[in-house]
N, C-alpha and C positions, 0 to 999 in steps of 0.2 A: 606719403605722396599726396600732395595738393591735387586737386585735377579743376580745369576750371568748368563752371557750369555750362550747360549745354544754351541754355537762352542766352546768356553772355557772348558766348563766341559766334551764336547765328545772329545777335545784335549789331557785332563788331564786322561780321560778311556783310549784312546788310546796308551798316554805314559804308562802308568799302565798295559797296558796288554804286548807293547814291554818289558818293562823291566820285568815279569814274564816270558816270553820266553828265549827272548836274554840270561838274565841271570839263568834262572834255564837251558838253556841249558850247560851255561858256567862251572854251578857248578856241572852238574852232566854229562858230556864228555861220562862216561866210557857207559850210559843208552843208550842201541838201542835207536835211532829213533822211530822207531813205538810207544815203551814202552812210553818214553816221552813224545809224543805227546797226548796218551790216558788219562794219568796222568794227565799231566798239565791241559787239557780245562778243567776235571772235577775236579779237584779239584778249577782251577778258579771260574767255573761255581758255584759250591757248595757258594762259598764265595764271590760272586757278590750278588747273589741268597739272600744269610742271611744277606748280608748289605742292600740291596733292600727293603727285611720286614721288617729289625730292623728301618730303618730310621721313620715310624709313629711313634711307640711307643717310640721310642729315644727323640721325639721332644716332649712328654707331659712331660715328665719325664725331660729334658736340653732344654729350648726355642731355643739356637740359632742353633738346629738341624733344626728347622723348615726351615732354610734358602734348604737343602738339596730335599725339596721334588718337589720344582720348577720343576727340572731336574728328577725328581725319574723313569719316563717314561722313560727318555733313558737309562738310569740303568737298566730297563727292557730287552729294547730291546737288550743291548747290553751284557744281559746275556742271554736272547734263542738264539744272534749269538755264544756265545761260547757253548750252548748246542747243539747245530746245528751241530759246525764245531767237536766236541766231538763224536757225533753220524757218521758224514763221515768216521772219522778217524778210529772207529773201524769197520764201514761197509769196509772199504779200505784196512785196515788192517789184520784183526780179522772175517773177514766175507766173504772176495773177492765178497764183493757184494751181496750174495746170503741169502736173507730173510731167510732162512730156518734153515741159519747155525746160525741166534738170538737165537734161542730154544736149542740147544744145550750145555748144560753148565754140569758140575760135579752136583752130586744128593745132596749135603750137598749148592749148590746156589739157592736153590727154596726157597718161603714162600708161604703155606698153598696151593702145588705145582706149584707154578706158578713161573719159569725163572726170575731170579733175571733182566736181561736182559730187560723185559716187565713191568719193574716197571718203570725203564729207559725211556720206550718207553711211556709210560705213561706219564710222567713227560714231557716231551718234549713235546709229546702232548697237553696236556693243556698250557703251554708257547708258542708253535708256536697259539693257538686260542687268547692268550692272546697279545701277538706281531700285531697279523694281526688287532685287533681290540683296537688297545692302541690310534690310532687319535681318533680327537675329530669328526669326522663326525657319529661315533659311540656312541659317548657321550650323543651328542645332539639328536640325533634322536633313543635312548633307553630310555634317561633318567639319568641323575646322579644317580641315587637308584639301577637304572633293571644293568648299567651298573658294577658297583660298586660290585653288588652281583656277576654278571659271574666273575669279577677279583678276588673273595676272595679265588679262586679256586688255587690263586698259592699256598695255605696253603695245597691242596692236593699235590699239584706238589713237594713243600717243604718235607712234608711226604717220598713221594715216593720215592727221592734222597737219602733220608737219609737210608731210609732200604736197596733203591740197593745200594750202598757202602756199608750196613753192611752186608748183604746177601751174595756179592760179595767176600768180605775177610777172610768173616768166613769161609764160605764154600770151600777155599783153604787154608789148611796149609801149613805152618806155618803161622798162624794168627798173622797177621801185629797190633799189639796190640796199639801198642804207636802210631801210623796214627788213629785208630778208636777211644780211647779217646778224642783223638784231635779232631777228627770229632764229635764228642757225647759232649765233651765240649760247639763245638760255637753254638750246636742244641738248649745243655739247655741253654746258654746267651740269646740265640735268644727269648725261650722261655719265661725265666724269664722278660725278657722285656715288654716281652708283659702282663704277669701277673700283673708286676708291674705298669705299667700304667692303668691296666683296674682297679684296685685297687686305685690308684690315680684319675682317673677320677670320680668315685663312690663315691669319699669323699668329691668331688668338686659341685657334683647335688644333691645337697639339698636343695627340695623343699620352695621356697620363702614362709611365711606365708598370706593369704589371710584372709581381715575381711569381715565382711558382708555387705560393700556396693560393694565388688569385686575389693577392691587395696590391692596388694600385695605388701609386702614389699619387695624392693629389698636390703635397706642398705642406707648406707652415703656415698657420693663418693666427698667429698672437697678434698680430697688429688688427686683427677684422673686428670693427668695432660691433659691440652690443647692439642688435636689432637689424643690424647689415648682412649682405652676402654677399657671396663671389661666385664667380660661373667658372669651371672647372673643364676639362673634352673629357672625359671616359669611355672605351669599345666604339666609339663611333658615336657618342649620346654626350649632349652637354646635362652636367649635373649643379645646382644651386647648393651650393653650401652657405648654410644660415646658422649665427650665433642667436640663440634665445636662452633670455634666463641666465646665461654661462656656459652655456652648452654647446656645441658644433650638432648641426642635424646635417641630411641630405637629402636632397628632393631633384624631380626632374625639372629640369630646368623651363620644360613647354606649359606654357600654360593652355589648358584646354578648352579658354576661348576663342582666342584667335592666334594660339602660339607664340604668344607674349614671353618675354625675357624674363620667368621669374628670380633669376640671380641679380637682375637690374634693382628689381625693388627692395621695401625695408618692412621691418614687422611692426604690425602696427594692430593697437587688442590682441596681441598677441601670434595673428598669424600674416606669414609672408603675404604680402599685398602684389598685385602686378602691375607695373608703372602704366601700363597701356590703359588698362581700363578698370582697374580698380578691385580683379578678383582677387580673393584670399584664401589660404590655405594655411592649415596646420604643419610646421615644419615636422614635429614630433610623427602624426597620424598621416602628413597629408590629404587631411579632409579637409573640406570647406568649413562655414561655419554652419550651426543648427538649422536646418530647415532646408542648405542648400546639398545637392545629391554630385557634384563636381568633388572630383579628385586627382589627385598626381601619385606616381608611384615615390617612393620613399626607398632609402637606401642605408643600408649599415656603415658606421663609421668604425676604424681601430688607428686609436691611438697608440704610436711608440715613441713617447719622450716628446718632442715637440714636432712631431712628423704626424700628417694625419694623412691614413690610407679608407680607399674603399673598397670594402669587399664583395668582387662582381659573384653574382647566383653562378653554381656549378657550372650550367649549362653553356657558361659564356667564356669558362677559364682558359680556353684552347685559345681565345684571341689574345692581341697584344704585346708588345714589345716587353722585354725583361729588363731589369734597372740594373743597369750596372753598379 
């Protein structure tokens, strides 16, 4: 797995954001200042924001999105600095500064009376919590599971964006009709995606059959090329099975950085690599390499003829459907 460098792709946001400036200033001249600068972070912001979630469910649905989420953190980050500098601009603006004058909007900007303004505030919110704790010193010392949960929160943040820009427009007429489509379009893309992978991944975990001495069947894998894997359901657990050497191994398929797809990647020096971000693993041992203390659990394989079964630990043989 290639992954591209981390200065590379904060080079290429970079470019990506002068040229939304530079030139949406070029193209629209005639726009105050203030006006433009409000516009533009949010509307960046909005649509860093919805490439940032799309890119998971992008990547079950096209594999070679998965190249994308190496980087997907600074995507992050580099959409609460345009939420950030969004919020200056109309405290500088639009506020002179003065908290008080947030709450002040036309009566047609509230929802279920609450200041379209504070939705806003909201939103930002949860991205600066998400921003400050996006290192891994947070990772490791929560947990991949505890942390994973506080991130799932940008899907409120996501929320909230969206109703303040519709709260926002609506509640000023002339309602800006063809900007809120547009905006309500990349919400349901956004959404759809993600439908559509939770639906794809659902077709994909189905339950290995298990006989009564506790091997499941996993399938045939002569076609699994040398250094590849394949992801497998077993009891409720997806499993990686990796060809090394000539060998079939088994490994848990989570990796225990951020619960990466290790049956996605390929082996490389030897051990399974994870497309996300680059850990590696011992198919054989399940260990990392020397020096690092990361592991996955490992699993027995039996071979009958060209049928490869795994055999689940005693404790787990009562689950399971039997193979007809």
């Amino acid at each position: 797995m290639t992954f591209t460098p981390r200065w590379k792709f904060d080079a290429v946001l970079a470019a990506m954001v002068a040229v939304w400036f530079i030139g949406g200033r070029a193209l629209y001249r005639s726009v105050d200042l203030d006006v433009f600068l409000v516009q533009a972070t949010a509307v960046l912001t909005f649509l860093f924001l919805s490439a940032a979630i799309s890119i998971g469910p992008l990547s079950r649905l096209w594999p070679p999105a998965i190249h994308f989420i190496y980087n997907r953190r600074h995507l992050g980050v580099a959409t609460w600095a345009l939420a950030f500098s969004h919020a200056a601009v109309v405290m500088h603006y639009g506020n002179s500064w003065k908290p008080a004058n947030v709450l002040e909007v036309l009566p047609g900007q509230k929802v279920a009376g609450i200041p379209f303004t504070l939705l806003g505030v909201g939103a930002l919110a949860i991205l600066t919590v998400m921003a400050l704790t996006s290192w891994d010193h947070f990772l490791h010392a929560w947990t991949p599971p505890a942390w994973k949960r506080l991130h799932m929160a940008v899907y409120a943040a996501y929320a909230l964006i969206v109703f303040h820009f519709t709260t926002r427009f609506v509640g000023d007429p002339p309602v800006q009709w063809r900007f809120l489509v547009l905006l309500w379009l990349v919400a349901l893309a956004v959404a759809g995606l993600h439908v559509a992978a939770s639906i794809t991944e659902a077709r994909r975990d189905r339950p290995s059959p298990v006989d009564g001495e506790g091997l499941a069947f996993l399938g045939t894998f002569a076609d699994l090329p040398e250094g590849h894997a394949a992801t497998v359901h077993v009891d409720g657990e997806r499993v990686a099975v990796v060809r090394k050497a000539g060998t079939l191994y088994a490994i848990s398929n989570v990796c225990p950085h951020q619960n990466g797809p290790l049956g996605e990647g390929t082996v490389r020096d030897g051990y399974l690599e994870c497309p996300w971000h680059g850990y590696q693993f011992d198919p054989r041992t399940g260990l990392g390499p020397p020096g690092f203390t990361d592991s996955v659990p490992t699993y027995e394989l039996v071979q009958k003829g060209k049928e490869t079964y795994l055999r689940l630990p005693a404790s787990r043989r009562v689950t399971g459907a039997s193979r007809p």
